[in-house]
C-alpha positions as CSV (number, residue, x, y, z in Angstrom):
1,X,-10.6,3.4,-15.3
2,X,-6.8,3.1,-15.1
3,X,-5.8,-0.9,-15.3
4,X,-2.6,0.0,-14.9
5,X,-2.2,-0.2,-10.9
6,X,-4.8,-3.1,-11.0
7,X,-4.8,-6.5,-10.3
8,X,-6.6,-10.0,-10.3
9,X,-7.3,-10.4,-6.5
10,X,-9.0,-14.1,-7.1
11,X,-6.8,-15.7,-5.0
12,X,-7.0,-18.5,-7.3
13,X,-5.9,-17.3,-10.1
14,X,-2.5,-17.7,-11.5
15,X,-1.9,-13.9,-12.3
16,X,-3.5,-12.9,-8.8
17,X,-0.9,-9.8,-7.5
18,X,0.3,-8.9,-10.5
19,X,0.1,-5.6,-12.2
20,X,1.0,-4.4,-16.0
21,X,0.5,-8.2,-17.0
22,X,-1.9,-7.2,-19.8
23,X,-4.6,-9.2,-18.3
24,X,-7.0,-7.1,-17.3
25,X,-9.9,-5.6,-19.3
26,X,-12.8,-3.3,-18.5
27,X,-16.1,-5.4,-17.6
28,X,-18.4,-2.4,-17.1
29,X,-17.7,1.4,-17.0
30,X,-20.9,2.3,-14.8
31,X,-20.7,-0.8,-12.1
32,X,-16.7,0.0,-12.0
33,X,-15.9,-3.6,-12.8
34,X,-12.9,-5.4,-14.6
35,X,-12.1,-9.0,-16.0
36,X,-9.2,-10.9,-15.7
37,X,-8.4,-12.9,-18.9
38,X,-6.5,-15.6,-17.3
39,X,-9.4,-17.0,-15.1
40,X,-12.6,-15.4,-16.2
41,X,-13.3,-13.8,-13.1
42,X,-14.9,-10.1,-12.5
43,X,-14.1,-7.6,-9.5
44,X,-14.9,-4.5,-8.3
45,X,-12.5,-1.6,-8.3
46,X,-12.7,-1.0,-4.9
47,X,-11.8,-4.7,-4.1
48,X,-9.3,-4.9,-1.9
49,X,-9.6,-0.8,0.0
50,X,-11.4,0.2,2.3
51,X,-14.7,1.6,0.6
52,X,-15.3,-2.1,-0.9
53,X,-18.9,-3.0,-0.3
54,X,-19.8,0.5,1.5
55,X,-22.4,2.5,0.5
56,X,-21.6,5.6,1.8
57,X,-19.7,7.9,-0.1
58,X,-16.0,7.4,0.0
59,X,-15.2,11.2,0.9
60,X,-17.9,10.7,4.0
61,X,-16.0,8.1,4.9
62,X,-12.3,9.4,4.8
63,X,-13.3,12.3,6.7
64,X,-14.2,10.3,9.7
65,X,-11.4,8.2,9.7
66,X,-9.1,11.5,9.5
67,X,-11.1,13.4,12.3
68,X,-10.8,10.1,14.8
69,X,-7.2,9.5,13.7
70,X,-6.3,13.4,14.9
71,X,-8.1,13.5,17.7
72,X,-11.2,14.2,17.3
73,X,-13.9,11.8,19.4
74,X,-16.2,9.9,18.5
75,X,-19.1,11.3,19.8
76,X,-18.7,14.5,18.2
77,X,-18.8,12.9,14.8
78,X,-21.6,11.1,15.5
79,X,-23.3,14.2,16.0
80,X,-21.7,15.9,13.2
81,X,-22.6,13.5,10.2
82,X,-25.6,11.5,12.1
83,X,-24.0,8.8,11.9
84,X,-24.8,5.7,14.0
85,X,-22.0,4.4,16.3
86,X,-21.7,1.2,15.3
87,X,-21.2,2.2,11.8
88,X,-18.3,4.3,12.5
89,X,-16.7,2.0,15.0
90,X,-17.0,-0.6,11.6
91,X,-15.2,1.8,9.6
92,X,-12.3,2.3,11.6
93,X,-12.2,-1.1,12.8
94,X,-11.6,-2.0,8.8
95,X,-9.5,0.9,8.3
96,X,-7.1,-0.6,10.9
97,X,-7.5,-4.1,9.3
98,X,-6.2,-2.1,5.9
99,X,-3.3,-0.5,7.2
100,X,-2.1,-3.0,9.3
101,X,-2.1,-5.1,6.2
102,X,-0.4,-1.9,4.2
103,X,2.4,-1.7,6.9
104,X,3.2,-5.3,7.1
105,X,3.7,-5.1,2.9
106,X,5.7,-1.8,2.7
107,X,7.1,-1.6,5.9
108,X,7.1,-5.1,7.2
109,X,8.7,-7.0,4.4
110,X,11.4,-3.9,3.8
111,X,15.1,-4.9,4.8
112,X,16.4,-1.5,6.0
113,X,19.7,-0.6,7.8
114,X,18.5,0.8,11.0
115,X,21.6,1.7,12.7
116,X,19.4,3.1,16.1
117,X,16.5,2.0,17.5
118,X,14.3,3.5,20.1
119,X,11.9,1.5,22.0
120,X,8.9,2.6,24.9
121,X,5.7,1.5,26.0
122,X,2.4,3.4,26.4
123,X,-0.3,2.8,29.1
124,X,-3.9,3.4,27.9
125,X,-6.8,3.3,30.1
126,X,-9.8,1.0,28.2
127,X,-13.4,0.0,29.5
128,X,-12.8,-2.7,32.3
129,X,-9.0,-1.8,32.6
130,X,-5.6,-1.3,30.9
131,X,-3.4,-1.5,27.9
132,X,0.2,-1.5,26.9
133,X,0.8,-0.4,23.7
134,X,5.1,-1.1,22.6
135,X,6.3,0.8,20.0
136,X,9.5,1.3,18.6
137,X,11.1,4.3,16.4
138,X,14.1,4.4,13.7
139,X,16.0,7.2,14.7
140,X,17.5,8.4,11.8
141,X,14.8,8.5,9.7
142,X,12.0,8.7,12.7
143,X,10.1,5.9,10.7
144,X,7.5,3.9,13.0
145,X,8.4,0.6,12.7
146,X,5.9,-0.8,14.5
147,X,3.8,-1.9,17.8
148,X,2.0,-4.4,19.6
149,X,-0.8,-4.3,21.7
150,X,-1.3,-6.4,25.3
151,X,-3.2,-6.2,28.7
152,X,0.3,-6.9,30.6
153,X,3.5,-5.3,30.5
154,X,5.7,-8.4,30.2
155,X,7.7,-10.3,27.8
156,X,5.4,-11.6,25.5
157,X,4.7,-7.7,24.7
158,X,8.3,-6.6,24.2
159,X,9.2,-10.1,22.4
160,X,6.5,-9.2,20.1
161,X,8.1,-5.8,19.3
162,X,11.5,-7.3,18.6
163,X,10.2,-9.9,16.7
164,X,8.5,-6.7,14.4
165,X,12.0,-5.3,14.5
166,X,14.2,-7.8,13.6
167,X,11.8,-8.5,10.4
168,X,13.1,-5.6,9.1
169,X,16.6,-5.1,10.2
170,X,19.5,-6.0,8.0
171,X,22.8,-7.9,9.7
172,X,24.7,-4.4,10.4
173,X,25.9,-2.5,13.6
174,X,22.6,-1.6,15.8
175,X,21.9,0.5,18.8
176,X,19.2,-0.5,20.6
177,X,18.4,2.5,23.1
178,X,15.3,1.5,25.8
179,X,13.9,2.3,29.7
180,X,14.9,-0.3,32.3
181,X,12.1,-2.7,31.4
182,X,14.3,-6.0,32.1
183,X,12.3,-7.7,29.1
184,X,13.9,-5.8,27.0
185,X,17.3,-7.4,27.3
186,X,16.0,-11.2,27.0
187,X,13.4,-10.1,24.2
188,X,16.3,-8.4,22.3
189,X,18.8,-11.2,22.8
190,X,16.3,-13.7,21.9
191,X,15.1,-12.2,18.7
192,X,18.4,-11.0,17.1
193,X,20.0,-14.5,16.7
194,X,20.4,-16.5,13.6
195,X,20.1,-20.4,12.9
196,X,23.4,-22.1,12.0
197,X,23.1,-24.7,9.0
198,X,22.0,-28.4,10.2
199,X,24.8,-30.5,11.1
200,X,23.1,-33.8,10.9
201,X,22.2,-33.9,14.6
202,X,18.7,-34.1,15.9
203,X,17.3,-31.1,17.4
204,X,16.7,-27.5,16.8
205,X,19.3,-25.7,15.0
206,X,22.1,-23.9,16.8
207,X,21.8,-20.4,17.2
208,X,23.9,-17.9,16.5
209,X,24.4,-13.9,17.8
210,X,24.1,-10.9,16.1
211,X,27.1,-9.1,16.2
212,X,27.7,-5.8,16.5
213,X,24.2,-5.0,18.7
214,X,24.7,-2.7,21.8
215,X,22.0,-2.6,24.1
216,X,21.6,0.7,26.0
217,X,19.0,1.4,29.1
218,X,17.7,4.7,30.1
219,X,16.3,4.5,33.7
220,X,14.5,7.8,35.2
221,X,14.0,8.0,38.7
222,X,12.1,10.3,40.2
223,X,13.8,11.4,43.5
224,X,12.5,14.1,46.6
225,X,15.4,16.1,45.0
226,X,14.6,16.2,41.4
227,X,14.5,13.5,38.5
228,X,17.6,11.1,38.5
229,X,18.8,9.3,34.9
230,X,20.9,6.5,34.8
231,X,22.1,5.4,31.3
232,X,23.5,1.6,31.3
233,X,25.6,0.1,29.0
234,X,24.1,-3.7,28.5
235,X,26.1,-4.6,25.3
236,X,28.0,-3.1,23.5
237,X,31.1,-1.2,23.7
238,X,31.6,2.8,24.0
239,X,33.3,3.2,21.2
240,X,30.3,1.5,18.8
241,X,27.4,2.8,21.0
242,X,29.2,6.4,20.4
243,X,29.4,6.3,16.6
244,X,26.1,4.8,16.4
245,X,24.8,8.1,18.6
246,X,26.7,10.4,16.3
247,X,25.7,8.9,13.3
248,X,21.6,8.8,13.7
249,X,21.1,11.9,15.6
250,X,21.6,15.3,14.2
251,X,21.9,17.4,17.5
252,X,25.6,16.2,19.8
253,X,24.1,14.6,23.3
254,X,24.0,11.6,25.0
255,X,22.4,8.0,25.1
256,X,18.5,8.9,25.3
257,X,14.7,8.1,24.4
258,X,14.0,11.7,23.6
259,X,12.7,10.6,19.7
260,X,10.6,7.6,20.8
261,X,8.8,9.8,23.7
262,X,8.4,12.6,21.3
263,X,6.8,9.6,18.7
264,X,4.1,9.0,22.4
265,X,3.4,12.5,22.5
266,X,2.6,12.8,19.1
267,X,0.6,9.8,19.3
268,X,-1.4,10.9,22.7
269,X,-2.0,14.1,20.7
270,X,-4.3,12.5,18.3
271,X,-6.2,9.4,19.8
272,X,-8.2,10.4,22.0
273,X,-8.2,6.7,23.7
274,X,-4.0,7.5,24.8
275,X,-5.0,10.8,26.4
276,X,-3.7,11.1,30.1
277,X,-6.9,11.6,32.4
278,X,-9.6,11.5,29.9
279,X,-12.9,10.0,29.4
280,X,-12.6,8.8,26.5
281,X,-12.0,5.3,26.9
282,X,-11.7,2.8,24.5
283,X,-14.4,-0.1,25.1
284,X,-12.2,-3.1,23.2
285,X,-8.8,-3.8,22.5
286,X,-9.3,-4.1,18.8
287,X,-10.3,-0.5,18.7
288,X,-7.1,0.3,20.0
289,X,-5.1,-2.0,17.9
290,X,-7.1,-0.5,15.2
291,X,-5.8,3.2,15.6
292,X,-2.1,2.0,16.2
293,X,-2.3,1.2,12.9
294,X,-4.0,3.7,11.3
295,X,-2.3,6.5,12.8
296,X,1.3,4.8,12.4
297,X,0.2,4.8,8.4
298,X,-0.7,8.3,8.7
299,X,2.3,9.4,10.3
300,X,4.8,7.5,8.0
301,X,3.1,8.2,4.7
302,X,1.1,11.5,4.8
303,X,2.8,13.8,7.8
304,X,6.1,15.8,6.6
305,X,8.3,15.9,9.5
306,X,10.3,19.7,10.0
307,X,13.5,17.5,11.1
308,X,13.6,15.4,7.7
309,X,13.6,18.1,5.2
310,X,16.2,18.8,2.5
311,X,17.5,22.3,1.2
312,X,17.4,22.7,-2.1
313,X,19.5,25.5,-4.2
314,X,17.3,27.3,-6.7
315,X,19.0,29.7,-8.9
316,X,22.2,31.3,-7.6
317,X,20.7,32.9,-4.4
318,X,17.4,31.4,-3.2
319,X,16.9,28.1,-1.7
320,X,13.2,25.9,-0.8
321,X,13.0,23.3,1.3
322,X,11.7,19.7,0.5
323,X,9.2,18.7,3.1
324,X,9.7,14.3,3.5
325,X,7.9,12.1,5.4
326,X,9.2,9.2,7.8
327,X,8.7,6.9,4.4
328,X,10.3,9.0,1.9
329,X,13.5,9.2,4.4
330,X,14.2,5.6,4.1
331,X,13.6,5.5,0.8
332,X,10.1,3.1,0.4
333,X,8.6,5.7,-1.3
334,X,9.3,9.1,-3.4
335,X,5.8,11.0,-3.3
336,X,3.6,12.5,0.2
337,X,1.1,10.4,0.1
338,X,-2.9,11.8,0.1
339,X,-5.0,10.0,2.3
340,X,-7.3,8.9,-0.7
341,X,-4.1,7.1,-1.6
342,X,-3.5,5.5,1.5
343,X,-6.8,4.0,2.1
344,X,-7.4,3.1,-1.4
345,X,-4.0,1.1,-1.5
346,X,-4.2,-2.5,-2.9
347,X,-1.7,-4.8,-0.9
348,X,-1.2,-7.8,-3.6
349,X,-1.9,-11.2,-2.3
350,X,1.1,-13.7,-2.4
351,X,2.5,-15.4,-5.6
352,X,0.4,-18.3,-6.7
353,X,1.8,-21.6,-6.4
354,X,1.3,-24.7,-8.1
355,X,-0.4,-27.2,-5.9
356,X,1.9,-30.3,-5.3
357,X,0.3,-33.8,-7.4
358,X,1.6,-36.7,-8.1
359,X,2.9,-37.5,-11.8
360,X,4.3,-35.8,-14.6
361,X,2.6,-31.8,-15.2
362,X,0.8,-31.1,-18.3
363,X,2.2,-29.1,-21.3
364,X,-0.5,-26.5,-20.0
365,X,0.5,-26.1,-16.6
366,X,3.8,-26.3,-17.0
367,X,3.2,-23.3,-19.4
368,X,1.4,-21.3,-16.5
369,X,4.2,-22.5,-13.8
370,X,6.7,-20.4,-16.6
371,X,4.7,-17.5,-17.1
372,X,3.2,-16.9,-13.8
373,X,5.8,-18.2,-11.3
């Protein structure tokens, strides 16, 4: 076993999260357990991933979550592995539980200069009714950012999404680019502000505007003559929103949605659940919510996209390309991940804290408090 990658995950444990800390130690080579030296504990390997507690073998498993994820339904691996329904629905209900958890560390927590944004919803048919799936696309690097999941198309959907986006974004010039969903414009506004330090005063904090965000709408019409486009300038002047267009997308145009529409196609190509006119219908919302998540992973981490990859010289004549994926674009990582990797990921609990007690510490937690926090 490699302890190198490993850490405590009791959560309380001082050196819980923490890798190449020295504190780890091999319990038992057969049962694929270690110790932690710090608090005595023992834990599974798999602790943490997906396979933890599952008795079916891991490669069983991955394939099912890869078949559903690319489109394949469920019934037909049911049939395939004779597997009962309710055990597979379990497994990807927990693989979208792991990498929701995976994006929210890697992606979530990431500061990242966007520069242009691209934002659309999805309308997926479900048993009983209808979902809205938001989802939003950096254009430059054609990283998923994120979605959220809701039975209405209002603002609490799109608020959600901005909230998602403006966890990552950094203060810089930003080009918002969506259809003409008016939630957009309060969502937006709403999210990208910034408390001003207290004055003194009672109250909530006053807030203060992003500057430099233009807010483009793209509204299609679809007229006895032919489709109609209207492209609205909400904030923003030309001369930003121009730059902005220039600098993110590779091919000259105009203001559009052409990369987060592509992002829906790609993603009614592969779950069967977003498929226009099918009967495949997903029977709850956490399904759904589930393969959001785990095809979002998927598409960030393991697909190379032909639009992201590099030349590279070799010799003085030939050339190869370097295939990238969304991830490796902006930088989070510098490898293609394997799917093994991806659902075997360990997202480290927080830090550990100290809990708050009256009186002076002891010489012996004062000596964890420097080691450990």
């Amino acid at each position: 076993m490699n302890l190198k990658h490993l850490f405590c995950p009791n959560i309380d444990c001082p050196a819980r999260g923490q890798t190449g800390e020295g504190n780890l130690g091999i319990h038992s080579q057969q049962e694929k357990r270690c110790s932690c030296t710090v608090c005595g504990k023992t834990f599974a390997v798999s602790k943490g991933t997906l396979f933890y507690r599952l008795r079916t073998e891991p490669k069983v498993v991955m394939c099912v979550i890869v078949l559903i994820a690319y489109g394949c339904p469920l019934q037909a691996i049911v049939k395939a592995f004779s597997l009962d329904e309710r055990t597979v629905k379990k497994w990807w209900q927990r693989a979208g539980d792991h990498c929701q958890a995976l994006h929210g560390h890697l992606i979530g927590q990431s500061q990242l200069d966007l520069e242009q944004v691209q934002a659309d919803e999805i309308k997926a048919k479900v048993q009983g009714g209808y979902l809205w799936l938001a989802m939003a696309i950096m254009v430059s690097t054609r990283l998923w950012l994120g979605g959220a999941v809701s039975p209405r198309r209002d603002v609490a959907l799109i608020q959600a999404l901005a909230n998602q986006i403006r966890a990552i974004a950094l203060c810089r010039p930003l080009l918002l680019a969506v259809d003409g969903l008016p939630s957009y414009v309060k969502a937006f506004q709403r999210a990208f502000r910034t408390a001003l330090p207290r004055s003194g005063k009672p109250g909530r904090p006053q807030l203060m505007a992003w500057p430099n965000i233009a807010l483009v709408q793209v509204v299609k019409r679809r007229l006895p003559t032919g489709l109609e486009i209207e492209r609205r300038i909400v904030q923003g002047c030309q001369q930003q929103i121009e730059r902005l267009r220039q600098l993110t997308q590779q091919a000259p145009g105009v203001i559009n949605t052409a990369y987060i529409e592509r992002l829906n196609a790609t993603f009614r190509s592969h779950l069967a659940w977003l498929t226009r006119r099918a009967r495949t219908l997903a029977q709850q919302p956490e399904t759904l919510t589930a393969g959001l998540f785990v095809l979002g992973c998927f598409y960030n981490f393991c697909d190379t996209h032909h639009s992201l990859r590099l030349r590279l010289s070799v010799g003085r004549y030939g050339h190869r390309w370097v295939q990238r994926t969304p991830a490796m674009a902006a930088e989070l990582t510098d490898h293609i991940w394997t799917v093994d990797e991806l659902l075997r990921y360990r997202v480290p609990p927080p830090r550990w804290a100290p809990l708050k007690r009256r009186g002076r510490p002891s010489k012996e937690a004062l000596q964890l408090i420097e080691r450990w926090c």
